[in-house]
Each structure stands twice: as C-alpha cells, then as structure tokens.
N, C-alpha and C positions, 0 to 999 in steps of 0.2 A: 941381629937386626936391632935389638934394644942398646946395643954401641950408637949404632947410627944416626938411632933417634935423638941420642943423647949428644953427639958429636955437632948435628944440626942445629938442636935449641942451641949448644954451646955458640954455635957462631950467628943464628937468626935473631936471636936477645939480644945479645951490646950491639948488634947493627939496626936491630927494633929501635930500642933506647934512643943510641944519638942520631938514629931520623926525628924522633920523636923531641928529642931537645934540638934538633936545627927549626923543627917548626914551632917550637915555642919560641926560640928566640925571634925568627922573623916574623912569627904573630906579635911579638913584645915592640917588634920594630916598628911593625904595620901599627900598631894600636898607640905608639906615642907620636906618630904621625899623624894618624887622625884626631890626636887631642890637639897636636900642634895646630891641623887644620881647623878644626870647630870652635879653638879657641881665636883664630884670627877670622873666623865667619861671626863670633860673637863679637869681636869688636869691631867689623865694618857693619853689620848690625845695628849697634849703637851707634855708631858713626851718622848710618844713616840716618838713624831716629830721629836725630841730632839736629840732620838738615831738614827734614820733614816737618820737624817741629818751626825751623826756623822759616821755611816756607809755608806755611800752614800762617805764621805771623806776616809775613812780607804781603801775604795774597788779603789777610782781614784787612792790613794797612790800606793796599790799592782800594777795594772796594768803598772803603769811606773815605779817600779820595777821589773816589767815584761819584758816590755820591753825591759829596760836596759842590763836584764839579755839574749833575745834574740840576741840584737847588740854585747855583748860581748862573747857570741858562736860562731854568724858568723863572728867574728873577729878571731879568734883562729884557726880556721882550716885553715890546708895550703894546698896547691897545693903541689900536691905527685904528682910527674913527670908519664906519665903512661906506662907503658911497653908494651913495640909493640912485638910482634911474629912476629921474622923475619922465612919467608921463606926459603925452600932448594931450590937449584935451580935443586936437583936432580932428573931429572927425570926417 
C-alpha cells in the first residue's frame, strides 16, 4: 500500500507543480495587462483633465463675455419721457 502512495505523490507533484506554474504564468499575463490597461486609463485620465481644464477656461471666458454683453444692453436703453393723461376738468 505504501508503494502506492508513493507511486501517486510521484505523479500528483510534477502535475501539481506545472498546474501551478501555468497559473502563474497566466496570472503574470493577466496582471501585465491590467497594468497595460490602468496605465492607458491614466492617461486618458489626464487627457481628460486636460480638456476640463480647458473647458472650465472656455466657459469663465463666455461668462464675461456675458456679462460684457449685459452692461452694454443696460447701456443702450434710454429713458423715453412717459406720458401722463392729462385730465378734463369737465365735469
């Protein structure tokens, strides 16, 4: 019986083992792929930033030509004299 046991380990260990290194190599696989992916998520990321920033400038710009454009409406309108309804005095 103790052949046996010993005849099994002899073949369940090297077939343990190189399961054991195929999965480390496709974890090695999997894991430099996700650095591949995180490191192109960190530069559309930045990328973004990038534009946010620049929109974030585009949108202060409009608003004080906004503005501008408010001050120079209430500039423009004039005081129109107003007309009074004058009274009869007939009674």
């Amino acid at each position: 019986m103790r052949k046996n046991v010993m005849v099994a380990l002899l073949f369940t260990v090297p077939l343990g083992l190189s399961l054991i290194g195929c999965q480390d190599t496709k974890a090695r696989q999997e894991n430099e792929q996700l650095k591949a992916h995180v490191a192109e998520l960190v530069k559309e990321t930045g990328d973004l930033g990038n534009r946010v920033d620049a929109l974030t400038q585009e949108n202060t710009e409009l608003k004080q030509e906004n503005e501008q454009l408010k001050k120079k409406t209430k500039a423009r309108k004039t005081n129109k004299s107003k007309h009074h309804r004058t009274t009869s005095t007939n009674h």
